[in-house]
N, C-alpha and C positions, 0 to 999 in steps of 0.2 A: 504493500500500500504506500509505502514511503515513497518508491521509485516509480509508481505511476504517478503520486502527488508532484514531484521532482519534475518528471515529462512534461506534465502542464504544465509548468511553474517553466519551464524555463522557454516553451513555445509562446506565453503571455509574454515574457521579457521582450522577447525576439519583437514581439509585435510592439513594444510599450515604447523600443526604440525607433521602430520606423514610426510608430504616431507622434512623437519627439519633433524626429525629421519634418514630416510631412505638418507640423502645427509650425515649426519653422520657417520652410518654404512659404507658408498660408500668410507670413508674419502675424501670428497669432504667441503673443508675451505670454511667456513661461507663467505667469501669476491667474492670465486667464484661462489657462490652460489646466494648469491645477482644478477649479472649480470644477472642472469636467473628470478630475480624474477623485477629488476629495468629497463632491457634494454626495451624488447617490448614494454613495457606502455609509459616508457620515450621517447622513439621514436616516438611511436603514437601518444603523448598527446603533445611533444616539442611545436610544435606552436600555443598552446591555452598561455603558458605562453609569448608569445610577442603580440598576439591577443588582450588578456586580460589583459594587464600589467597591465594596467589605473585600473582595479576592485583590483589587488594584491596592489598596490600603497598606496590602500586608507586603506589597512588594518592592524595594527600597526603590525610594524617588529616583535618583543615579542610573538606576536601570530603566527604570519607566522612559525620564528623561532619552537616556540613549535610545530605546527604541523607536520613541516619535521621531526624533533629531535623524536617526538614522535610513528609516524609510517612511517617513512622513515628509511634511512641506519642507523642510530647508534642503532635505537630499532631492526631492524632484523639482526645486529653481534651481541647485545648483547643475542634477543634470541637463537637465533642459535650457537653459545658458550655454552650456558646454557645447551642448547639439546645434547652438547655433552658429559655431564657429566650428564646425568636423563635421564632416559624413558620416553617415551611419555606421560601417565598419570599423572605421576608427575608435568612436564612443563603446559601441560594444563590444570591442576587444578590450579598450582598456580599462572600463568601469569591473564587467563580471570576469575579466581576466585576469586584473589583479586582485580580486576578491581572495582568492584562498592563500595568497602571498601576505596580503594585508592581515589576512585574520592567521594564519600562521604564526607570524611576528606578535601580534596581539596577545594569541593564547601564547607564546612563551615570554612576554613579558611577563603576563598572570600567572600563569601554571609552568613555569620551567622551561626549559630546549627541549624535554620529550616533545614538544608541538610542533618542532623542524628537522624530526625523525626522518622526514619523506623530502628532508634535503635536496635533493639530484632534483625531484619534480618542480620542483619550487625552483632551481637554479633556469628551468628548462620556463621555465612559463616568464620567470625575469629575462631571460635572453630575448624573448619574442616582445617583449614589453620595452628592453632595450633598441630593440631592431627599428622597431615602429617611432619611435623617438628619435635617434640617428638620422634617420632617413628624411625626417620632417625636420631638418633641423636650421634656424634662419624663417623659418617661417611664421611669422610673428601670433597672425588671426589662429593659425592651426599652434600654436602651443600655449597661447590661452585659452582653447579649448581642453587641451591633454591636461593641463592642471586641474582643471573644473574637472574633469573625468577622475582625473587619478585621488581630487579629494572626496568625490562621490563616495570612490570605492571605498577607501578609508574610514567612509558613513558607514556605508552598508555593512563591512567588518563588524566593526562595533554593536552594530544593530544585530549581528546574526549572532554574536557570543552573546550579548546582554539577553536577547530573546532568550535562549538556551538555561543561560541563568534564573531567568524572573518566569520562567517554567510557567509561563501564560499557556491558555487552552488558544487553541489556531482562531475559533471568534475571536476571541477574547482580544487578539494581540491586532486583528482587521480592527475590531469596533475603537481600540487606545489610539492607533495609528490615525482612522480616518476623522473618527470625532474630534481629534485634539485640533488635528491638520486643519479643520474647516475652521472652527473655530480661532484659529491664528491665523488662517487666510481672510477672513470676512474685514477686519480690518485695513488690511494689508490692496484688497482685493477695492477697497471704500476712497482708498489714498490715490492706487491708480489712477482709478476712475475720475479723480478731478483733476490728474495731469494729463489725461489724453480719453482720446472718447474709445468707448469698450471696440475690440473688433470681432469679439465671440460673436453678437448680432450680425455682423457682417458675412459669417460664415455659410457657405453653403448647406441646404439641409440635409442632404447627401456624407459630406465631411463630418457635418453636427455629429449626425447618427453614427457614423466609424469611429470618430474620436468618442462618445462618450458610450459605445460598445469597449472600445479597448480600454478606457482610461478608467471608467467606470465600472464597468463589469467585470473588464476582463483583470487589469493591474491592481484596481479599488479592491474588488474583492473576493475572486479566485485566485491570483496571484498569491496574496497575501496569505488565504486561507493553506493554501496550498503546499508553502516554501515553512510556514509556520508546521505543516502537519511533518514536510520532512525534516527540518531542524528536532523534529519531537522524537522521528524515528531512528535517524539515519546520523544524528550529531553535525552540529558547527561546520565543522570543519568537511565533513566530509559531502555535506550541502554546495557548500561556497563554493569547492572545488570543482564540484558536476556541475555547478554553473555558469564556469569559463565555458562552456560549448556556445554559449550563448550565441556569440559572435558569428560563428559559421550561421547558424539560422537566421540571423539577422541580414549578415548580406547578402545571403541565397535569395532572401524578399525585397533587397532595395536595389537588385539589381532591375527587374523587371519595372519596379513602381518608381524607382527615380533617375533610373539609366547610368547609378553612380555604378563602375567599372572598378574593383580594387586592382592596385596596378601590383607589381612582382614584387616590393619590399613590403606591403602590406598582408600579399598572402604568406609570404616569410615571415613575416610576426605570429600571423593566426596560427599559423602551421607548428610553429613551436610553444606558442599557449595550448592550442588543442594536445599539444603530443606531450607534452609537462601533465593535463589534466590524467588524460590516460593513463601515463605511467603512473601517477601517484594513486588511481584507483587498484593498479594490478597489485601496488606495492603492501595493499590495507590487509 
């Protein structure tokens, strides 16, 4: 069950970066863009967070904290900024690529070097991570995106140990995530709206309905449910890690939908992220 949960969860990804892309291209701001991926779930899931308060209560602020911080609103402006300066293969190599690198380093700050036991994989997924950065280098707009990416992933790290930690039920960690998010968005979302006029109304109804299938249903909250059911089954680290493939999936779909072409030092990158993932699954 973990590794079907895991499947979805990382085909939602795949799509949650070309709607990234594709809310880019539309010039549709990361802040109104959120709304679409924060409001449905946050509405849906709002009264699990009064239901449940007494379970949220008991679980140290610090974690709670990280887990909004880390796949809630400040991780999806920060991604989706990022996606506005990279192509989609770029972002999703290096957000869920460095994932098990980030959260590797993380768990052996906490819990020892036992955490970069699976070394060699880990060197091998840096090397691709390396490649893709060399390659882009001098490039100004594309390496202010790669930092937005690479502190993404650094959330998301955080977010997948602290999860694991504060032992939330898979609702439980959709309804904290979504409801906190809207709620820190609505503000935020009040401020824009008097520096420039919204462009979500501007949007095709066509687009509406994909982006707030993917952002909304699909990332809001089967993603969520989903990555939470495998962090429950399958551990941390060993999550993070199966969700460097992300990437392949992702530009197998943004080839056809945005014509972006990765050129031979990008599939050099994916090619030793994907092959670092692998081996460090053979290695478990």
């Amino acid at each position: 069950m973990g590794w079907a949960a895991l499947a979805l969860t990382l085909c939602i990804w795949a799509a949650f970066f070309i709607s990234l892309r594709a809310g880019a291209r539309a010039a549709l701001p990361p802040v109104e863009l959120a709304l679409l991926r924060f409001g449905p779930a946050g509405l849906l899931l709002a009264p699990l967070l009064w239901t449940r308060h007494a379970r949220f209560a008991a679980v140290p602020t610090r974690l709670l904290l990280l887990v909004v911080a880390g796949a809630g609103l400040p991780y999806f402006l920060i991604a989706g900024w990022g996606m506005r300066h990279a192509p989609v293969a770029d972002g999703a190599t290096l957000i869920p690529g460095t994932l098990p690198l980030f959260t590797a380093l993380l768990a052996a700050a906490l819990h020892g070097r036992s955490a970069l036991r699976h070394w060699p994989a880990l060197l091998c997924i840096a090397a691709g991570v390396a490649t893709l950065l060399a390659l882009r280098a001098g490039q100004a707009d594309l390496a202010q995106g790669y930092s937005l990416f690479l502190l993404g992933s650094l959330m998301w790290s955080a977010y997948t140990l602290a999860l694991r930690q504060a032992k939330l039920a898979p609702i439980e960690a959709a309804a904290l995530i979504s409801g906190v998010s809207l709620l820190l968005l609505l503000p935020l979302l009040g401020w824009h709206a008097l520096q420039q006029p919204l462009a979500l109304p501007q949007l095709p109804v066509s687009q509406l309905y994909l982006q707030l299938a993917i952002q909304g249903l699909g990332v809001g909250l089967l993603s969520t449910l989903g990555y939470s059911m495998a962090v429950s089954r399958l551990g941390a680290e060993r999550s993070a890690t199966a969700g460097a493939l992300t990437p392949v999936l992702a530009t197998l779909m943004a080839m056809p939908l945005f014509g972006e072409q990765p050129d031979g030092g990008t599939l050099l990158g994916m090619a030793l992220i994907a092959a670092g993932v692998l081996w460090s699954q053979r290695q478990r």
